[in-house]
DOZAVO-360886 format. One record per residue (C-alpha): residue in three letters; x, y, z. Coordinates in nm, 3 decimals, padded with zeros to 5 digits. Layout:
! residues N
> ALA, X, Y, Z
...
This chain:
! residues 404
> UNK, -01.470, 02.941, -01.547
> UNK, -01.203, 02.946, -01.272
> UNK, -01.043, 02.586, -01.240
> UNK, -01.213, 02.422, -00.943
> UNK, -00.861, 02.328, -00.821
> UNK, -00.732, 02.606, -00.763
> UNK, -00.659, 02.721, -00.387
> UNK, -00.855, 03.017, -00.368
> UNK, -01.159, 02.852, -00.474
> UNK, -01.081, 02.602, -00.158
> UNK, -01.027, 02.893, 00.074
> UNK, -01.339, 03.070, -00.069
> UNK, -01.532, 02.697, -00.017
> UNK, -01.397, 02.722, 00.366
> UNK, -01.502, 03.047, 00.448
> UNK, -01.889, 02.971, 00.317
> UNK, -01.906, 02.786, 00.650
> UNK, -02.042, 02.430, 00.517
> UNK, -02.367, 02.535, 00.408
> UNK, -02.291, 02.431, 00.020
> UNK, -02.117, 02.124, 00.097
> UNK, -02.381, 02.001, 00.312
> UNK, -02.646, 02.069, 00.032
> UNK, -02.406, 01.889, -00.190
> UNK, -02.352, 01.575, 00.055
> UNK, -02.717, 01.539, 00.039
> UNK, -02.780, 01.643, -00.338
> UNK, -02.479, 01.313, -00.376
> UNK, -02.718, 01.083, -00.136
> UNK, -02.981, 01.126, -00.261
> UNK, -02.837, 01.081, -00.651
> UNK, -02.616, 00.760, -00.514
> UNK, -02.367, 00.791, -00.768
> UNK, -02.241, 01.136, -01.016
> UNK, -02.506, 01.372, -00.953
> UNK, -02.678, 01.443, -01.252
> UNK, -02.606, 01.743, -01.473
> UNK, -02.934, 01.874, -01.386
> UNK, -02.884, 01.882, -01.000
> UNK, -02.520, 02.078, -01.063
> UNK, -02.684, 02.287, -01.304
> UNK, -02.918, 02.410, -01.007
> UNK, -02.651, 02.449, -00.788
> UNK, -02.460, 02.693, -01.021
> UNK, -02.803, 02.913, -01.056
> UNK, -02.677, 03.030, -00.709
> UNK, -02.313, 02.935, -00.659
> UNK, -02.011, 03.011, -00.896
> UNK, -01.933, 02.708, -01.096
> UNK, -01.611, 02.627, -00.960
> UNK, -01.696, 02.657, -00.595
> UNK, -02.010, 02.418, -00.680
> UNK, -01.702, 02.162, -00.844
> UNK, -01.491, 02.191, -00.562
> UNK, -01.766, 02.105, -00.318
> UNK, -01.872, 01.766, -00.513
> UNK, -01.513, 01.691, -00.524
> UNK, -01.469, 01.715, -00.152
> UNK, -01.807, 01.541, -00.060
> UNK, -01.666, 01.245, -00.278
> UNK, -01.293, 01.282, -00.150
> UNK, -01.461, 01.258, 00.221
> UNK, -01.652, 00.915, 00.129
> UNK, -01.406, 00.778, -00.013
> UNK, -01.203, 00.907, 00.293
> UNK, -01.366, 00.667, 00.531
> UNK, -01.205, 00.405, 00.465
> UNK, -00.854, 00.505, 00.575
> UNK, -00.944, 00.790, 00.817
> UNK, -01.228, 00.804, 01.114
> UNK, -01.266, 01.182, 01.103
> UNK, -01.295, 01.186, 00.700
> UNK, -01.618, 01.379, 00.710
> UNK, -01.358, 01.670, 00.843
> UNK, -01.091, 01.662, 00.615
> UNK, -00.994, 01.899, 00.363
> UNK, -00.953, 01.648, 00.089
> UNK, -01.011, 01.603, -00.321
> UNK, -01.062, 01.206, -00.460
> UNK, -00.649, 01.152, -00.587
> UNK, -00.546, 01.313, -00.234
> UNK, -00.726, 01.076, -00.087
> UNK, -00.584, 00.755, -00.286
> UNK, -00.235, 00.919, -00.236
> UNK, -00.256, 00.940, 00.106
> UNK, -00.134, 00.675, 00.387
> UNK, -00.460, 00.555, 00.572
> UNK, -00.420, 00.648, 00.968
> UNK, -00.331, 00.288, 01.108
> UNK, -00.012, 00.344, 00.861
> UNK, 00.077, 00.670, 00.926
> UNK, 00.061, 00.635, 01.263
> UNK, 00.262, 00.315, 01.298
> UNK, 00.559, 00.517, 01.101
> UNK, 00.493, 00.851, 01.312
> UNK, 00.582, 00.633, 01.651
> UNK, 00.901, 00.508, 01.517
> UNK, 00.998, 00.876, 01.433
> UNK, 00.886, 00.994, 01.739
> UNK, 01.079, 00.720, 01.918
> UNK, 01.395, 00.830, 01.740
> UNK, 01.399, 01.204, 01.736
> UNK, 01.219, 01.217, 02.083
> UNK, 00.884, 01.439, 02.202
> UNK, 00.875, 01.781, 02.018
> UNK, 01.142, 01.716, 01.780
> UNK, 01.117, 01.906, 01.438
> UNK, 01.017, 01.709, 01.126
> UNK, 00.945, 01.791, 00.777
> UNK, 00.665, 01.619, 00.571
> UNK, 00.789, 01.670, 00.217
> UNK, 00.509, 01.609, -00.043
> UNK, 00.259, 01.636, 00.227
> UNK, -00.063, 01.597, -00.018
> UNK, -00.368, 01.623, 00.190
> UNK, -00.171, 01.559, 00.521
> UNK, -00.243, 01.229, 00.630
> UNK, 00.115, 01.118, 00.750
> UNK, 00.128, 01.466, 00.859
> UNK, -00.142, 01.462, 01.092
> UNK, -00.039, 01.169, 01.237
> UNK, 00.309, 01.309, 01.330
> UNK, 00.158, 01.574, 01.494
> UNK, -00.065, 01.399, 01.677
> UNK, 00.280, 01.154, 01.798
> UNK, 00.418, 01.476, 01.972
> UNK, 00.625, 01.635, 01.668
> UNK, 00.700, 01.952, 01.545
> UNK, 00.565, 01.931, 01.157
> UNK, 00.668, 02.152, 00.888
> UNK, 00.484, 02.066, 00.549
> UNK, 00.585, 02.141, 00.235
> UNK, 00.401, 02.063, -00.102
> UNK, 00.470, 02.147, -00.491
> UNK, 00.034, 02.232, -00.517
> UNK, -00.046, 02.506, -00.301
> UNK, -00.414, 02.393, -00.263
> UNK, -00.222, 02.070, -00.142
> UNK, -00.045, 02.284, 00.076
> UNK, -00.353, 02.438, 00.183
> UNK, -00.507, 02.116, 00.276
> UNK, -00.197, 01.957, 00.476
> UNK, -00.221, 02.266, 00.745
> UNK, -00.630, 02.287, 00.746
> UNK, -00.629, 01.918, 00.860
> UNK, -00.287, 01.870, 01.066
> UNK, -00.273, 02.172, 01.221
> UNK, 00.071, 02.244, 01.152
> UNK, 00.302, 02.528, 00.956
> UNK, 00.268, 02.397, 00.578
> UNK, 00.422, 02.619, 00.298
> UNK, 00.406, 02.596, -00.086
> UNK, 00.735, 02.483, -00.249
> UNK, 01.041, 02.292, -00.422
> UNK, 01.146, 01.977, -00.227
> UNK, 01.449, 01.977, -00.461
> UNK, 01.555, 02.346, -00.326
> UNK, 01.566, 02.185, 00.089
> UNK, 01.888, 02.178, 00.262
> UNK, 01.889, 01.853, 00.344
> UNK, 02.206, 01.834, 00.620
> UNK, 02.063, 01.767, 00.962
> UNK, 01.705, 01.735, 00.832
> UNK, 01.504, 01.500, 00.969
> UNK, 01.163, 01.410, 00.720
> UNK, 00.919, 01.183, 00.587
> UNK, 00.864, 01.250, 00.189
> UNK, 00.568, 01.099, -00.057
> UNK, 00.670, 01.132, -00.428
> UNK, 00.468, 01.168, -00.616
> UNK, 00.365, 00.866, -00.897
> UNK, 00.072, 00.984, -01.067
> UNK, -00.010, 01.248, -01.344
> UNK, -00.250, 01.456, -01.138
> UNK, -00.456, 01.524, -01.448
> UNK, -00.479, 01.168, -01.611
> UNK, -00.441, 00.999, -01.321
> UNK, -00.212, 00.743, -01.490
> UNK, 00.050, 00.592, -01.257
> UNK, 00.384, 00.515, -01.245
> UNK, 00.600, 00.300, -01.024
> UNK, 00.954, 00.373, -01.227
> UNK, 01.154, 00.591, -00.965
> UNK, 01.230, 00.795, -01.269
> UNK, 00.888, 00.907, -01.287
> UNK, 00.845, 00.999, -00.938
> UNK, 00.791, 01.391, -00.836
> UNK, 01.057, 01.484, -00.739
> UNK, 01.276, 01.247, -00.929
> UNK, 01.523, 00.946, -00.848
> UNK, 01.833, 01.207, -00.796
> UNK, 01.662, 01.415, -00.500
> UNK, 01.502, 01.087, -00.358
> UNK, 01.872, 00.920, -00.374
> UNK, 01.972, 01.254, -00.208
> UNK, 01.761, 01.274, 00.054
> UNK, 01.832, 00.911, 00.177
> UNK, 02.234, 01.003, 00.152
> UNK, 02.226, 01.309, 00.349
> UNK, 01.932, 01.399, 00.545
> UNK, 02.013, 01.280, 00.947
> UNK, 01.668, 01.091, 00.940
> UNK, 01.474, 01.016, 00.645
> UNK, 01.144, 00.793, 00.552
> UNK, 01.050, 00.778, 00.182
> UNK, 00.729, 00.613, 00.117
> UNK, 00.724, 00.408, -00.186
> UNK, 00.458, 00.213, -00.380
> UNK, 00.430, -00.112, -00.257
> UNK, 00.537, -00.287, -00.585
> UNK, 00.896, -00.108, -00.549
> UNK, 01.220, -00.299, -00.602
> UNK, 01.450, -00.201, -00.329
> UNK, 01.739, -00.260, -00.584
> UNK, 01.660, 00.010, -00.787
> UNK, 01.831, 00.229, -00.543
> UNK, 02.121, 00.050, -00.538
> UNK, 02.412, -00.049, -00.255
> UNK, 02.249, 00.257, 00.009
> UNK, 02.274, 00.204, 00.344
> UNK, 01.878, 00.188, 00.373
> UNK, 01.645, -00.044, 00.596
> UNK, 01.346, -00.129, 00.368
> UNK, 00.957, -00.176, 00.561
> UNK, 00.658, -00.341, 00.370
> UNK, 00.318, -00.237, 00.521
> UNK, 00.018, -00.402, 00.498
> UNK, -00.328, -00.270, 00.644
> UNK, -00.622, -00.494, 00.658
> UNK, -00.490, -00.755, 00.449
> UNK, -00.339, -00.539, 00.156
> UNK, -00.004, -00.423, 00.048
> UNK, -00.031, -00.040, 00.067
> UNK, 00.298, 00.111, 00.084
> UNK, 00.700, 00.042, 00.104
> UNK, 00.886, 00.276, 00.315
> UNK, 01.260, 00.344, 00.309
> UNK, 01.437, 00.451, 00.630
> UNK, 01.762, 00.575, 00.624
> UNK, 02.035, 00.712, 00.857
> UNK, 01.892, 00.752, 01.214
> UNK, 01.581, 00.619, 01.163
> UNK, 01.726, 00.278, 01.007
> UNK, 01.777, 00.087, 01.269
> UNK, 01.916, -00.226, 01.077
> UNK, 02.042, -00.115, 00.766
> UNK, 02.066, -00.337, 00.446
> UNK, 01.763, -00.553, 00.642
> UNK, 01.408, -00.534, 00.540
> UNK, 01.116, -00.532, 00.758
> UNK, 00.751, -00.681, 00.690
> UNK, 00.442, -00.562, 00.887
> UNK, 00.094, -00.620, 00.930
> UNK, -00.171, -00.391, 01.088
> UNK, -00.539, -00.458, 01.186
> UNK, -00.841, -00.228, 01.212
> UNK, -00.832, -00.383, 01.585
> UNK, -00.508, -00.211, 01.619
> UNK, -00.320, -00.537, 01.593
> UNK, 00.051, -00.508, 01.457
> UNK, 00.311, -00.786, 01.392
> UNK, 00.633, -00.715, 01.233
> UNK, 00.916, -00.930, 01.133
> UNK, 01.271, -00.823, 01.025
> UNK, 01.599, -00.968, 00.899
> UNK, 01.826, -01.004, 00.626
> UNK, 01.657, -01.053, 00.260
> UNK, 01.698, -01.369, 00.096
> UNK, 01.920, -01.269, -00.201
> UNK, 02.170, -01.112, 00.096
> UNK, 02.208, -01.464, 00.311
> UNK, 02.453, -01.708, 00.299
> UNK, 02.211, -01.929, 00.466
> UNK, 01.920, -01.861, 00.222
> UNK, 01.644, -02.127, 00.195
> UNK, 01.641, -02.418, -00.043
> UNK, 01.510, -02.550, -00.368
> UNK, 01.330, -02.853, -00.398
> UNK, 01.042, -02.940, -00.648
> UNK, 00.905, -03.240, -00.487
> UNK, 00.541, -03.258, -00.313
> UNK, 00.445, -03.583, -00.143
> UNK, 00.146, -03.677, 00.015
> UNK, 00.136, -03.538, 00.383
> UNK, 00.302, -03.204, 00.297
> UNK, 00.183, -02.874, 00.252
> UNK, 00.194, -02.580, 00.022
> UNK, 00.251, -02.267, 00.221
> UNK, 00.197, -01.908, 00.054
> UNK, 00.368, -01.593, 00.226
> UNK, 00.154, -01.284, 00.290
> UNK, 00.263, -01.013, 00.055
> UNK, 00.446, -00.814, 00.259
> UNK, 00.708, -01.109, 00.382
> UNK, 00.709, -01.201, -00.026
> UNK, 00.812, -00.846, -00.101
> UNK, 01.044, -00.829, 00.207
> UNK, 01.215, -01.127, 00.064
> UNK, 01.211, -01.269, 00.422
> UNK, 01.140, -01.638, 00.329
> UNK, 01.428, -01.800, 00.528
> UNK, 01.389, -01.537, 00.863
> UNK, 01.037, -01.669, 00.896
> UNK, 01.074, -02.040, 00.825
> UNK, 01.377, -02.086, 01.051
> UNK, 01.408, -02.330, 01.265
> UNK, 01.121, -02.561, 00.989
> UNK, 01.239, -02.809, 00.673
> UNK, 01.063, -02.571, 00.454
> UNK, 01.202, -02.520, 00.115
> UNK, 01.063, -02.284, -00.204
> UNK, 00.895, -02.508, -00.457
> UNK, 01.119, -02.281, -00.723
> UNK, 01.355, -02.008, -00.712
> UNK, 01.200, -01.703, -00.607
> UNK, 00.787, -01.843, -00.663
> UNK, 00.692, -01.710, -00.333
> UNK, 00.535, -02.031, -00.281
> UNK, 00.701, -02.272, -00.005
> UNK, 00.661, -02.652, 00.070
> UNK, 00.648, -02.789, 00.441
> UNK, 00.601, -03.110, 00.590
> UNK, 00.339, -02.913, 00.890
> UNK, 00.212, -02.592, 00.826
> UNK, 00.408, -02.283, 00.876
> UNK, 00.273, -01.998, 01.104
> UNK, 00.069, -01.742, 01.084
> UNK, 00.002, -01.460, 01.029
> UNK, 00.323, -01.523, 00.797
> UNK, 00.187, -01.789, 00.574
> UNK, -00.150, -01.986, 00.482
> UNK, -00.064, -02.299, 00.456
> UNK, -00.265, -02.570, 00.227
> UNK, -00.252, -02.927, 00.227
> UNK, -00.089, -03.105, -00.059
> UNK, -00.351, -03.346, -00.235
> UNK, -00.257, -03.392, -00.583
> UNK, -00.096, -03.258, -00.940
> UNK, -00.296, -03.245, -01.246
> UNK, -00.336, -03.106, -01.587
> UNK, -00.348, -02.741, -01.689
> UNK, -00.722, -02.726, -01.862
> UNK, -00.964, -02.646, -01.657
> UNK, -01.178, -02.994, -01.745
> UNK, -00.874, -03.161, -01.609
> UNK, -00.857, -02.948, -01.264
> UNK, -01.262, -02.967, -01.237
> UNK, -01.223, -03.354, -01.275
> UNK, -00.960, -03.378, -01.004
> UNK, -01.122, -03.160, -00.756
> UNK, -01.421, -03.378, -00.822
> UNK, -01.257, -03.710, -00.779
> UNK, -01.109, -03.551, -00.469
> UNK, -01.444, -03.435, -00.307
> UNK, -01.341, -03.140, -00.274
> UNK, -01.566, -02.819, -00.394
> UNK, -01.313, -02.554, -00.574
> UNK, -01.279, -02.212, -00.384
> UNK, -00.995, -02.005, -00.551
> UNK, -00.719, -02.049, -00.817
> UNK, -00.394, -01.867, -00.741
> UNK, -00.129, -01.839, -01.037
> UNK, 00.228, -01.731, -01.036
> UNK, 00.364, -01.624, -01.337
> UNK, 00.052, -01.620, -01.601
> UNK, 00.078, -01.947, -01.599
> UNK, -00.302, -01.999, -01.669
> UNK, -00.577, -01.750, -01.702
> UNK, -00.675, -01.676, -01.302
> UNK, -00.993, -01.544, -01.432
> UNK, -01.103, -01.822, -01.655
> UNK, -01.039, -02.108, -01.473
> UNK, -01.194, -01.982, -01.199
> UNK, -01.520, -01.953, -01.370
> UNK, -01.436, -02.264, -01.525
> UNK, -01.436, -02.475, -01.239
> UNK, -01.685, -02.270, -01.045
> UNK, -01.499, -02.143, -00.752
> UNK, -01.664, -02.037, -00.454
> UNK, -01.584, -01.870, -00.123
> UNK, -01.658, -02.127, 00.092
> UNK, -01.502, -02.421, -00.126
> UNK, -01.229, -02.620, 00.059
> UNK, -00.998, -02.664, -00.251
> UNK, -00.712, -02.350, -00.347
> UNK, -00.547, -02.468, -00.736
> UNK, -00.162, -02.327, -00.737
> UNK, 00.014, -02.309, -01.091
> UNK, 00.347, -02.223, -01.226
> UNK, 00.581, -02.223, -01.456
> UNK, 00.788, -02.504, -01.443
> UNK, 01.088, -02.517, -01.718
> UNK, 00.844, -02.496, -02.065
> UNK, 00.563, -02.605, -01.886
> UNK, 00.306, -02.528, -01.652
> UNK, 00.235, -02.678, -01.294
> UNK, -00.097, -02.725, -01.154
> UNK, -00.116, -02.834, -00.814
> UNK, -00.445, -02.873, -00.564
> UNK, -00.437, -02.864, -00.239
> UNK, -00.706, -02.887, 00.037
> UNK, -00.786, -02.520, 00.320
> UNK, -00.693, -02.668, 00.614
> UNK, -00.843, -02.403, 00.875
């Protein structure tokens, strides 16, 4: 049996005109989950085995599509494409800043282009987009659903001088599906990413959120965290003329509603003036916790200037104030008390509280998120949030109260 990824079994799916993967969208419906073998076993009595594959594949790819794209039922797209891919708020939020430096019609390369999601989004911002991916059937995909030139081939043989581009590495083994974050492990490597970012004239490398910009050393780079709906999806370094603060970092939130706020500035490990240390919680303050993107932007001090805030510990991501700090930067909770680590202990002082526990967020593995939770029957609309850390040897369990 041909190997339903293969390109030409794609091409051969395209030119059947939609007829299969509509009876295969339904056949999926009406199964709500894997079909079973029996219904793909019918399907092969009249269809060659891989193009009946390929066509589950897509129908699945195109659910699971939905969530980051609004035309997914007309993408060319396979399930790990899909999860690869940056969802169309994201994409497009990077395309405008590209198009705002290289200006309307400007040429741009999408290295890595998978099933062209950032692609289609910098076509659709006014650029010129050249794709280029290591899987032809990726390849394939990337011009079917952007509309734009997309070739087969080596990122590591571009000239990179003068190029302007936005590249994906690869982080996954495409056949386990096991994933790496080491830059080492990325497709192409660390020494063509650390290239690219040295000598193209305008480069964007999207990262996996969970990145550590250090790992790439003293480069002249300006680092963006993205969050859409609420989650971390992707880090994205800019370099040369599309960094337009290097050695800052840049965290930003986007909204289904089309929403975006965006703070910038110096990390905190790079300022002089870098927030302080203090332990101490008193009655009347609050425990504020940074969305993830700030946290991983290390832009504690640029968003609590001008407050008395101070990190509970060195680098905890978890600040104390004496009002809460603002959103959509921080949630802040109101300080209440400090008690033991075992979950008796913590239902006991919720209880003595009146308070009715709703989640239990740990830094550290300083307790067993899971358990306790269970333990002290947390639910969503409970008015009490448990913090612990690692303190020294010990652990420290704080409760606080949801104050909006």
């Amino acid at each position: 049996m041909q190997d339903w990824r293969d390109v030409s079994v794609w091409q051969r799916l395209a030119a059947e005109g939609g007829a299969l993967v509509a009876a295969a969208d339904a056949a999926l419906a009406q199964a709500e989950s894997v079909p079973a073998p029996s219904v793909i076993a019918r399907f092969r009595k009249s269809h060659d085995a891989a193009l009946v594959a390929a066509a589950f594949e897509l129908v699945a790819a195109r659910r699971k599509a939905r969530a980051k794209f609004s035309a997914a039922d007309m993408l060319w797209c396979d399930v790990a494409g899909v999860e690869q891919a940056s969802d169309e708020r994201v994409a497009a939020w990077k395309a405008a800043r590209m198009r705002e430096t290289l200006g309307d019609g400007a040429s741009i390369q999408d290295i890595c282009s998978g099933i062209g999601g950032d692609a289609l989004a910098l076509a659709a911002a006014g650029l010129a987009v050249t794709a280029l991916d290591l899987d032809p059937r990726r390849a394939w995909m990337t011009a079917q659903n952007a509309r734009c030139a997309s070739e087969c081939g080596d990122a590591e043989a571009l000239h990179l001088a003068g190029a302007a581009l936005h590249a994906d590495p690869a982080r996954r083994d495409e056949v386990g599906g096991a994933r790496s974050w080491s830059l080492d492990d990325h497709k192409p490597g660390r020494a063509w990413i650390e290239r690219v970012l040295r000598e193209a004239r305008a480069a964007a490398v999207k990262f996996a959120p969970g990145v550590d910009r250090r790992d790439l050393g003293d480069l002249p780079l300006e680092w963006e965290w993205i969050e859409s709906d609420g989650a971390l999806v992707q880090a994205v370094a800019w370099s040369g003329a599309f960094a337009r603060a290097p050695r800052s970092t840049r965290a930003t939130r986007l909204s289904r509603s089309g929403s975006a706020v965006s703070i910038s500035g110096l990390p905190d490990d790079a300022r002089g003036d870098r927030i302080g240390v203090d332990p101490r919680l008193e009655p009347g303050m609050f425990v504020a916790e940074p969305v993830a993107a700030l946290e991983r932007a290390q832009l504690l001090t640029e968003a609590t200037q001008g407050t008395a805030a101070r990190e509970l510990a060195r680098s905890l991501g978890l600040v104390a104030a004496s009002s809460p700090l603002p959103a959509p930067w921080f949630g802040s909770f109101a300080f209440v008390d400090e008690c033991g680590r075992d979950s008796a202990e913590i239902a006991r002082a919720i209880e003595r509280h009146g308070l009715v526990a709703r989640s239990v967020r740990v830094r550290g593995r300083a307790l067993d998120a899971d358990a306790v939770t269970r333990a002290i029957h947390a639910r969503g609309d409970g008015n009490a949030v448990v913090f612990a850390w690692r303190e020294g040897s010990g652990v420290r369990v704080v409760l606080t109260r949801v104050t909006s």
